[in-house]
Jmol script that loads the backbone (N, CA, C; Angstrom):
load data "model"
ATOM      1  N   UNK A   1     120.025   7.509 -21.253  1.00  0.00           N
ATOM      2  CA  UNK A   1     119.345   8.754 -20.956  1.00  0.00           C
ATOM      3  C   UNK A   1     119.817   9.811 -21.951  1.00  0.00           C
ATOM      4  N   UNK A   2     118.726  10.785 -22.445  1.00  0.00           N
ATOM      5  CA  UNK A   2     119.310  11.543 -23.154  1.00  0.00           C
ATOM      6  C   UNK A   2     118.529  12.858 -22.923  1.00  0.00           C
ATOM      7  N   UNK A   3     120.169  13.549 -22.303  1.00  0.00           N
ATOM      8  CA  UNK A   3     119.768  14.893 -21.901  1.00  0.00           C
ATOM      9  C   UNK A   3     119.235  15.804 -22.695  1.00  0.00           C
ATOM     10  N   UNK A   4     119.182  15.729 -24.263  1.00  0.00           N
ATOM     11  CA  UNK A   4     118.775  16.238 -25.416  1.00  0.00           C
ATOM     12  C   UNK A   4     117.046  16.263 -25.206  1.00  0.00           C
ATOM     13  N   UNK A   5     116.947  14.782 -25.256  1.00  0.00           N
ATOM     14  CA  UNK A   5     115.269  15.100 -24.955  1.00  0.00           C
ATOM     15  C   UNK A   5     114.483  15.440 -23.591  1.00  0.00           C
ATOM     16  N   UNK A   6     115.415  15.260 -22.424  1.00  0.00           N
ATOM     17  CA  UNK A   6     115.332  15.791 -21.066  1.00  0.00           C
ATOM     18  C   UNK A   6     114.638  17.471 -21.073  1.00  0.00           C
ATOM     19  N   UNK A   7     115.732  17.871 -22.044  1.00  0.00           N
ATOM     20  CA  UNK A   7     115.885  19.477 -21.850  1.00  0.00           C
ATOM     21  C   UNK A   7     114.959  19.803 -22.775  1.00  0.00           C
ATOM     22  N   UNK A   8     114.536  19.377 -23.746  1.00  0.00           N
ATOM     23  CA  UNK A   8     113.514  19.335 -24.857  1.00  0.00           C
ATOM     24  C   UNK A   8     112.103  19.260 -23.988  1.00  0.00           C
ATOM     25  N   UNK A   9     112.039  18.452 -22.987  1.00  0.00           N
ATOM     26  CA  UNK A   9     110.531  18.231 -22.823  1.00  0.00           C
ATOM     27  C   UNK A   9     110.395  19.184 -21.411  1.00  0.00           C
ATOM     28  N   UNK A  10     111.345  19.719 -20.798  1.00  0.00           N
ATOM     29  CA  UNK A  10     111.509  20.913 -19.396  1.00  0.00           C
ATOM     30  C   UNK A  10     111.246  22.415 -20.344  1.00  0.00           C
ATOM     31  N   UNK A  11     111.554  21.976 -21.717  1.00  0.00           N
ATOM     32  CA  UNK A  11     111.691  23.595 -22.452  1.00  0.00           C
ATOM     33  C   UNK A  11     110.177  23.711 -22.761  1.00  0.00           C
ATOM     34  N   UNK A  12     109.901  22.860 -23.396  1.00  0.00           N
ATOM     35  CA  UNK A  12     108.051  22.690 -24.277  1.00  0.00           C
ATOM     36  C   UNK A  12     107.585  21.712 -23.671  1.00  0.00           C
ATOM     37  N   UNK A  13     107.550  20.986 -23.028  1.00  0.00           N
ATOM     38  CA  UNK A  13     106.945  20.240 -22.160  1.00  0.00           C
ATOM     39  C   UNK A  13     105.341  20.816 -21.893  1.00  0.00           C
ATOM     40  N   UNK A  14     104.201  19.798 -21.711  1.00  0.00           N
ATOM     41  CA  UNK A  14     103.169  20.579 -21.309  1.00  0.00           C
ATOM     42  C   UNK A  14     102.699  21.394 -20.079  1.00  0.00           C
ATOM     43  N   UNK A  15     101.839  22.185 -20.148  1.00  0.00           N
ATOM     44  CA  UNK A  15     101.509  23.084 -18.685  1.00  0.00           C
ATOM     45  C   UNK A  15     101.209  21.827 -17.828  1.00  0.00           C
ATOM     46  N   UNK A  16     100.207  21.284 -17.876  1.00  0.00           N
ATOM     47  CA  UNK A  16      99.402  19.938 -16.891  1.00  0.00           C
ATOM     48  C   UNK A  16     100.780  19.188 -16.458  1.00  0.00           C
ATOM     49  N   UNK A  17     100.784  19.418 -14.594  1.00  0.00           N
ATOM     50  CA  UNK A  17     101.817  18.673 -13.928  1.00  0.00           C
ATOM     51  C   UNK A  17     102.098  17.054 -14.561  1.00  0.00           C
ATOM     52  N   UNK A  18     101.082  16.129 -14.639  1.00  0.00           N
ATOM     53  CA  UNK A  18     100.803  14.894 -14.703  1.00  0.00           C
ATOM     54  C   UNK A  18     101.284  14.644 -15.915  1.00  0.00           C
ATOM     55  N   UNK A  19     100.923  15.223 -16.886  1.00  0.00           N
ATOM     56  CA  UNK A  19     101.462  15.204 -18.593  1.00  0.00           C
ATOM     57  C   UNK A  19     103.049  15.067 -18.344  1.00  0.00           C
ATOM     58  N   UNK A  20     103.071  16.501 -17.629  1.00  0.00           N
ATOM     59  CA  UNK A  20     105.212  16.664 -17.598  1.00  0.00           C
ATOM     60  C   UNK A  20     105.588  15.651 -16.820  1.00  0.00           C
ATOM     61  N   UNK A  21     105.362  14.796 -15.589  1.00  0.00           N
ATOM     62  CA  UNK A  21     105.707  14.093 -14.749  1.00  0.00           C
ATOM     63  C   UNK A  21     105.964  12.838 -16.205  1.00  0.00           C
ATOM     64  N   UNK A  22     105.023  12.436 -16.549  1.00  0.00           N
ATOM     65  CA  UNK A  22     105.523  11.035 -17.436  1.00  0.00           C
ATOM     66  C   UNK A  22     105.997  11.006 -18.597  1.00  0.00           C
ATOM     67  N   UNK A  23     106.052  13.093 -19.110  1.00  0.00           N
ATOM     68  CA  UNK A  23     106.725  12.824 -20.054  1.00  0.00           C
ATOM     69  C   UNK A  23     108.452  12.757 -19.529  1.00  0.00           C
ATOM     70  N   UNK A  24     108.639  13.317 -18.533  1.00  0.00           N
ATOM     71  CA  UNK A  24     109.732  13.422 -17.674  1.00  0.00           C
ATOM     72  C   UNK A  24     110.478  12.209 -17.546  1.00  0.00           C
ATOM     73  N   UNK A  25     109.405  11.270 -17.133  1.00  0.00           N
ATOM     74  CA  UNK A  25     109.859  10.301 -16.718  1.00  0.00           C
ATOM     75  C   UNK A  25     110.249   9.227 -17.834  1.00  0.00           C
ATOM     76  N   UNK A  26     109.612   8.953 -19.328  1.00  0.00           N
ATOM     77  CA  UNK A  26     110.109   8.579 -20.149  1.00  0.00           C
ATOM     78  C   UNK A  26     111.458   9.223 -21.115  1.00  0.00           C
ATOM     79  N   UNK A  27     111.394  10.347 -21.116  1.00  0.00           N
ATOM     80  CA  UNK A  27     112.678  11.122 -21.211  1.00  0.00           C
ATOM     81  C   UNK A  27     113.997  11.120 -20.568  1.00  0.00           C
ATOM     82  N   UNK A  28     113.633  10.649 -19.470  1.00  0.00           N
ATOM     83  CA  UNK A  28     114.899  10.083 -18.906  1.00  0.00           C
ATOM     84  C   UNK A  28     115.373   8.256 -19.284  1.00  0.00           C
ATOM     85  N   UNK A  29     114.163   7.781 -19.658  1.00  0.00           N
ATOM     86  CA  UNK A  29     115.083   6.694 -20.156  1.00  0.00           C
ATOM     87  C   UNK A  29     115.054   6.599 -21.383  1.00  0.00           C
ATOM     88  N   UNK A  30     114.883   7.650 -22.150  1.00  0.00           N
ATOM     89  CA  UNK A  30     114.660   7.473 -23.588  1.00  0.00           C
ATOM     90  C   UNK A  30     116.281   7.887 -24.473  1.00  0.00           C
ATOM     91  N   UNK A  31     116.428   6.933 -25.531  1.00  0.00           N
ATOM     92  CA  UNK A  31     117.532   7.170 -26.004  1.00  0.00           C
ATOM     93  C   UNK A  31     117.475   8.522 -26.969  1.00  0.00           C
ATOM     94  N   UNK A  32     118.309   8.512 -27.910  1.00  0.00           N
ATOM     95  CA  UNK A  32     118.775   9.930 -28.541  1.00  0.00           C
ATOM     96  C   UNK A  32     118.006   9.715 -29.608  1.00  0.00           C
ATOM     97  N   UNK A  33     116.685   9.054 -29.718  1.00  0.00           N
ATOM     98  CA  UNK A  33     115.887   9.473 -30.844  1.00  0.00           C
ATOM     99  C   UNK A  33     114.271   9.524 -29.990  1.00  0.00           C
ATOM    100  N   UNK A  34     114.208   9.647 -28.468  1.00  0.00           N
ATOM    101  CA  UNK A  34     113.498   9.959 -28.045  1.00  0.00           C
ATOM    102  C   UNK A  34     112.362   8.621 -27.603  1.00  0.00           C
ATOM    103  N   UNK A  35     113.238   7.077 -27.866  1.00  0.00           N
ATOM    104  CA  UNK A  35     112.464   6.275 -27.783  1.00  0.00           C
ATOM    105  C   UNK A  35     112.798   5.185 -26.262  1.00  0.00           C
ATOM    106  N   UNK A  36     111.768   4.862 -25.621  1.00  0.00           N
ATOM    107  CA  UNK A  36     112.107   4.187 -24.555  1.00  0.00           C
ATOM    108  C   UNK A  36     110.867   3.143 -24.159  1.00  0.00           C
ATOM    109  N   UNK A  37     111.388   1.611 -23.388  1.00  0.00           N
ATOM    110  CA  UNK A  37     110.258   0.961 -23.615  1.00  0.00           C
ATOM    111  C   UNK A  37     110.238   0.498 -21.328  1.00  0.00           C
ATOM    112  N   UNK A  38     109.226   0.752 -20.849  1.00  0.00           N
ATOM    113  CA  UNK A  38     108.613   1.022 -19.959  1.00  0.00           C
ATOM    114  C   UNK A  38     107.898   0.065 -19.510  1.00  0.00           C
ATOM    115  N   UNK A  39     107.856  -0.629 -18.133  1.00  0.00           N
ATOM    116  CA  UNK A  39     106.595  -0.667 -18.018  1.00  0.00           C
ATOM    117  C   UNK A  39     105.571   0.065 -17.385  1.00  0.00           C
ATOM    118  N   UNK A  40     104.110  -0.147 -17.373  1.00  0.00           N
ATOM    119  CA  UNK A  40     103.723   1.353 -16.853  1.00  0.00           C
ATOM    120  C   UNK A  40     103.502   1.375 -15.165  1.00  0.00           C
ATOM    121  N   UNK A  41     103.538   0.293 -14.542  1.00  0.00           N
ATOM    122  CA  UNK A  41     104.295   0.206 -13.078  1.00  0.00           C
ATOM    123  C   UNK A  41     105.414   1.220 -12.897  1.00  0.00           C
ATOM    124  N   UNK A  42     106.427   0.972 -13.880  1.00  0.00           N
ATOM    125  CA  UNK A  42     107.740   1.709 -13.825  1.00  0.00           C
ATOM    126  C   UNK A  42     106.968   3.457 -13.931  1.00  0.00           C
ATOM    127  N   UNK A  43     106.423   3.239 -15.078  1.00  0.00           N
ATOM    128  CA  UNK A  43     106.337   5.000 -15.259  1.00  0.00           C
ATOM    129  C   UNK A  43     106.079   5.783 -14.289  1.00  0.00           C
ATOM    130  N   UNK A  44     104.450   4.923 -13.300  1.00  0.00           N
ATOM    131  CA  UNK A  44     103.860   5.601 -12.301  1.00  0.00           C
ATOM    132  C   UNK A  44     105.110   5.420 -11.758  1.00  0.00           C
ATOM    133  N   UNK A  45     105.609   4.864 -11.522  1.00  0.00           N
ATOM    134  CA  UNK A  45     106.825   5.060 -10.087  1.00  0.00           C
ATOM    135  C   UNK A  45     107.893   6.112 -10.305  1.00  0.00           C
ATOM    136  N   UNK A  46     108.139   5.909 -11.348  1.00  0.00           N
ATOM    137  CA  UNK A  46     108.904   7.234 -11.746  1.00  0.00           C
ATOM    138  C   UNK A  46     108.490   8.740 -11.552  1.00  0.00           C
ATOM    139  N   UNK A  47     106.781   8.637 -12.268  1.00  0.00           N
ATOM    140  CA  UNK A  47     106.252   9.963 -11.972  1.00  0.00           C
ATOM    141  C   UNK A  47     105.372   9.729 -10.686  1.00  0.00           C
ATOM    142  N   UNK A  48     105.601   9.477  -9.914  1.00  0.00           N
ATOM    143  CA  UNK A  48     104.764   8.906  -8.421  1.00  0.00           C
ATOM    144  C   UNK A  48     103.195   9.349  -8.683  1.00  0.00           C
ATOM    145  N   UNK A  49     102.663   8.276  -9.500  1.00  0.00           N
ATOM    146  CA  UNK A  49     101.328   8.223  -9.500  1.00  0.00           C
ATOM    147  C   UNK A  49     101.254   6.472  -9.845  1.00  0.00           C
ATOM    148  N   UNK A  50      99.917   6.107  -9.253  1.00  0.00           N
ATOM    149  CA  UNK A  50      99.517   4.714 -10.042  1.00  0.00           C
ATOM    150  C   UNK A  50      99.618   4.879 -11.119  1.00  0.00           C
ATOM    151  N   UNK A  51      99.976   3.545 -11.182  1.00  0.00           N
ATOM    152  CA  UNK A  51     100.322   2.630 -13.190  1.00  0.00           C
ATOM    153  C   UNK A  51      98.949   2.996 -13.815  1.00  0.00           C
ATOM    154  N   UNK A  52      98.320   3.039 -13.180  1.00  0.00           N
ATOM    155  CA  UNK A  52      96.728   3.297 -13.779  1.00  0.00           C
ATOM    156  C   UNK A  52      96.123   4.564 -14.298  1.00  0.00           C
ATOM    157  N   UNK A  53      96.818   6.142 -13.693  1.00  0.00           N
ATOM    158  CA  UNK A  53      96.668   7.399 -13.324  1.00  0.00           C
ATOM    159  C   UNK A  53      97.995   7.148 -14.765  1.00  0.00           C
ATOM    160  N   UNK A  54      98.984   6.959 -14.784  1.00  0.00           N
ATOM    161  CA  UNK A  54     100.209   6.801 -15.419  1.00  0.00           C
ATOM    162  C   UNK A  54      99.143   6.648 -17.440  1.00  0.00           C
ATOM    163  N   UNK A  55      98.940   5.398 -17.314  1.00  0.00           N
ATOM    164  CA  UNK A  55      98.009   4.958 -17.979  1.00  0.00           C
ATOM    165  C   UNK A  55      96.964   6.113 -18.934  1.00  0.00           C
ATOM    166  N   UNK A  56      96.306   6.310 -18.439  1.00  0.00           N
ATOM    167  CA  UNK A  56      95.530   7.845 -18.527  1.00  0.00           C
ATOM    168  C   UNK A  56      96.204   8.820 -19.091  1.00  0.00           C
ATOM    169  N   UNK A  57      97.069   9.104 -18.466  1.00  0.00           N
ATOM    170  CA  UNK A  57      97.885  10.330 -18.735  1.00  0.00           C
ATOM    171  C   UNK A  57      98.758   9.812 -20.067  1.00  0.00           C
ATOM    172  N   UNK A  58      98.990   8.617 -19.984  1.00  0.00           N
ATOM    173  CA  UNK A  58      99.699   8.281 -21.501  1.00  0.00           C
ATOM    174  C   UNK A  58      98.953   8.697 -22.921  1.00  0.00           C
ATOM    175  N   UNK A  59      97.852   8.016 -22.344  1.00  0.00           N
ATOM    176  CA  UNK A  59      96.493   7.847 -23.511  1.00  0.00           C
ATOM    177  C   UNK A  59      96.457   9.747 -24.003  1.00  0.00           C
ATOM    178  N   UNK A  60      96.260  10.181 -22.995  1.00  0.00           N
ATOM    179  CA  UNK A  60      95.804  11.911 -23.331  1.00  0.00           C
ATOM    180  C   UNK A  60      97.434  12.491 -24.237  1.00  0.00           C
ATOM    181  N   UNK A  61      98.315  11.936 -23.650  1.00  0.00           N
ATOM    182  CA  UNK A  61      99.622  12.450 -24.235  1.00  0.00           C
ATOM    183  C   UNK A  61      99.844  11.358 -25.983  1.00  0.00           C
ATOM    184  N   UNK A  62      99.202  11.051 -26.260  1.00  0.00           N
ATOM    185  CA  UNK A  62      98.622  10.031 -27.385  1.00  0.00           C
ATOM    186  C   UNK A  62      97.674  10.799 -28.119  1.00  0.00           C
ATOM    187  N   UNK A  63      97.188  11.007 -27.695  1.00  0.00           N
ATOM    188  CA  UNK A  63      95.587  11.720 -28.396  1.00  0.00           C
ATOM    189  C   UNK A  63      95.968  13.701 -28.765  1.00  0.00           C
ATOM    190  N   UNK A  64      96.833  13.832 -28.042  1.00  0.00           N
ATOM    191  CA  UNK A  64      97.635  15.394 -28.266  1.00  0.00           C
ATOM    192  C   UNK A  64      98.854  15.204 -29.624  1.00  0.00           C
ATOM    193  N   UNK A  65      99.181  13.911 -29.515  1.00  0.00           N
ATOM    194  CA  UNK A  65     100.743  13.789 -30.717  1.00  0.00           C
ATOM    195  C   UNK A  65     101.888  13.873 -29.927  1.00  0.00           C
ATOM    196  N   UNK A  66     101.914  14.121 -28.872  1.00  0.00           N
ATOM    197  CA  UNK A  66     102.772  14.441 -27.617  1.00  0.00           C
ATOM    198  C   UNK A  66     103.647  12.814 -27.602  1.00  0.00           C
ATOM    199  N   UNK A  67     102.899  11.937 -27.641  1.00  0.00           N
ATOM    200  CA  UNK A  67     103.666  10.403 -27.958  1.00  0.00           C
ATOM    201  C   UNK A  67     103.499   9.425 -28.538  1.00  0.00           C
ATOM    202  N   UNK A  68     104.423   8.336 -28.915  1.00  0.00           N
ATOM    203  CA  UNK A  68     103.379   7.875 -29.829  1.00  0.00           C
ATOM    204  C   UNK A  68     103.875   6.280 -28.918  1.00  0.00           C
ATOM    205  N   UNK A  69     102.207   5.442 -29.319  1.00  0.00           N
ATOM    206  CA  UNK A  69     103.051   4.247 -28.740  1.00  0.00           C
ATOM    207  C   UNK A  69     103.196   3.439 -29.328  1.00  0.00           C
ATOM    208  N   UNK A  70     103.864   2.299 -29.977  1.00  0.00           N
ATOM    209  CA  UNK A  70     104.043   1.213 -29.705  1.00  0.00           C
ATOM    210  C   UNK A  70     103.523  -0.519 -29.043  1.00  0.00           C
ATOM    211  N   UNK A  71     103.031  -0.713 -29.251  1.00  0.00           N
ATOM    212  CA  UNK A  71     102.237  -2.009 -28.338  1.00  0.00           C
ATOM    213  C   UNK A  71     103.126  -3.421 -28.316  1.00  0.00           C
ATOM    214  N   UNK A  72     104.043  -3.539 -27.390  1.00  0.00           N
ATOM    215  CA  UNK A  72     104.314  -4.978 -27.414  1.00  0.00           C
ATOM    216  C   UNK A  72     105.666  -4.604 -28.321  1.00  0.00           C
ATOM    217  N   UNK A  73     106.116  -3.430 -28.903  1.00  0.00           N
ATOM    218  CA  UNK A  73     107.469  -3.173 -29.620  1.00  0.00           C
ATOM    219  C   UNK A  73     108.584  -3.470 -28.661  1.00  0.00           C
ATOM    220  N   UNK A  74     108.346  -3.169 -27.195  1.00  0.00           N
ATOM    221  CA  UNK A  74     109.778  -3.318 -26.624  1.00  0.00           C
ATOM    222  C   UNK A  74     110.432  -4.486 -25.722  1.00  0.00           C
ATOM    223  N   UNK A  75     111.370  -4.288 -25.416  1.00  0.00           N
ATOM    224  CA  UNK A  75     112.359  -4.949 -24.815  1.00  0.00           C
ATOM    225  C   UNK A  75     111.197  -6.619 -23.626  1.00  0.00           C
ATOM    226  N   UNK A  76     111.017  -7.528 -23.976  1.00  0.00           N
ATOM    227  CA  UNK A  76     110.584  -8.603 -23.230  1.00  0.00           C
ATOM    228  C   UNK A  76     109.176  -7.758 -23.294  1.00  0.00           C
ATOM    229  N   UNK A  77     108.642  -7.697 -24.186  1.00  0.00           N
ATOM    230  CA  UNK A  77     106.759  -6.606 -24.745  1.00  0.00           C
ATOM    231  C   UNK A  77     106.440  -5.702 -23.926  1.00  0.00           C
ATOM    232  N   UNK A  78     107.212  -5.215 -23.427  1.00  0.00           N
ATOM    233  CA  UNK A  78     106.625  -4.245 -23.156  1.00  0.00           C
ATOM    234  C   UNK A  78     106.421  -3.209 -24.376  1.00  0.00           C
ATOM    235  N   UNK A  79     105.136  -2.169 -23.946  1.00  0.00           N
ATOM    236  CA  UNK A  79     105.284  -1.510 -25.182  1.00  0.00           C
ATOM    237  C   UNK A  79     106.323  -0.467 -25.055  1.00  0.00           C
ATOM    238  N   UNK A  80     106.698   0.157 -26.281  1.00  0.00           N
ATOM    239  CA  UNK A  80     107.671   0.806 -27.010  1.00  0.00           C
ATOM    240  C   UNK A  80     107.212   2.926 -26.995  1.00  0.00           C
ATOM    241  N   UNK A  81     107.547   3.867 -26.579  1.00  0.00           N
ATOM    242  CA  UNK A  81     107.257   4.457 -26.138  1.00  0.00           C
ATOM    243  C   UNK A  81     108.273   5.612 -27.029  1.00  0.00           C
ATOM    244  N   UNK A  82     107.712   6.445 -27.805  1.00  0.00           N
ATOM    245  CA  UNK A  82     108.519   7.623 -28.742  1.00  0.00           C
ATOM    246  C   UNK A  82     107.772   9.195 -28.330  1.00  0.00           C
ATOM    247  N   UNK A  83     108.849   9.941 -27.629  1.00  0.00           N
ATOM    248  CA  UNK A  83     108.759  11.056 -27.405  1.00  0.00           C
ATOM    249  C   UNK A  83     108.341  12.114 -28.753  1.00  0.00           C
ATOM    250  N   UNK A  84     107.386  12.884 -29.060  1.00  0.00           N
ATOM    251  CA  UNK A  84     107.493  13.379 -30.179  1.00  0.00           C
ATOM    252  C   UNK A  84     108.237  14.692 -30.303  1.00  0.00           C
ATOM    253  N   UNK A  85     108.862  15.041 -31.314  1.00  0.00           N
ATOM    254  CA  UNK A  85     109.967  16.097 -31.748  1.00  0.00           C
ATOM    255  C   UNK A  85     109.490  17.415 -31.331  1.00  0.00           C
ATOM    256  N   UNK A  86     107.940  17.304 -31.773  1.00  0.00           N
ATOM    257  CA  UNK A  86     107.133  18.408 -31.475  1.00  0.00           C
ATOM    258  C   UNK A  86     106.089  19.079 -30.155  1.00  0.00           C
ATOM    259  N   UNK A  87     107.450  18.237 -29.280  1.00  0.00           N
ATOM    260  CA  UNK A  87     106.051  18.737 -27.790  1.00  0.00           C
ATOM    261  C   UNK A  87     106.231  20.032 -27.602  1.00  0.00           C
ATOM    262  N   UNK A  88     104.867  19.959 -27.254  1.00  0.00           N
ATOM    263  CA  UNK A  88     104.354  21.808 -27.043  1.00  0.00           C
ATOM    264  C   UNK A  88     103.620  21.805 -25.867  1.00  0.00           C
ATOM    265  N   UNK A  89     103.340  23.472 -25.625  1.00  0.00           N
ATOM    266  CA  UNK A  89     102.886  23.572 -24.423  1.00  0.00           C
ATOM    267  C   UNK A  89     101.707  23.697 -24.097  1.00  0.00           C
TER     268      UNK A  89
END
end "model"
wireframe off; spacefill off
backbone 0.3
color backbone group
């Protein structure tokens, strides 16, 4: 966990609850370069929404620069999940 990007995404984090909930929630398992690999079961559960609602909200946080993904980069494929330096609000 890295409180660096924790406090990074509570500071500039986006207005839209749903956006902050999963960026929240990958920020907490993301290491000190902002990268963490998920599955998206996990995410919704983390940000208590369906994997599916989770899903969605990834894609839009994708399409902003807000994250970038990865497909199949992480740990047993899941995909690979990078917080960007530049989240805004």
């Amino acid at each position: 966990m890295s409180i660096k990007i924790m406090t990074h995404v509570w500071d500039a984090g986006p207005k839209d609850k749903g956006e902050l909930l999963v960026l929240l929630a990958l920020a907490h398992h993301a290491d000190k370069d902002g990268a963490c690999s998920l599955a998206m079961t996990q995410i919704g559960a983390y940000a208590r929404m369906s994997g599916r609602h989770a899903r969605r909200i990834v894609r839009r946080l994708q399409h902003k620069g807000l994250l970038q993904v990865q497909e199949r980069a992480g740990w047993r494929g899941t995909n690979k999940y990078v917080i960007s330096p530049r989240v805004k609000k």
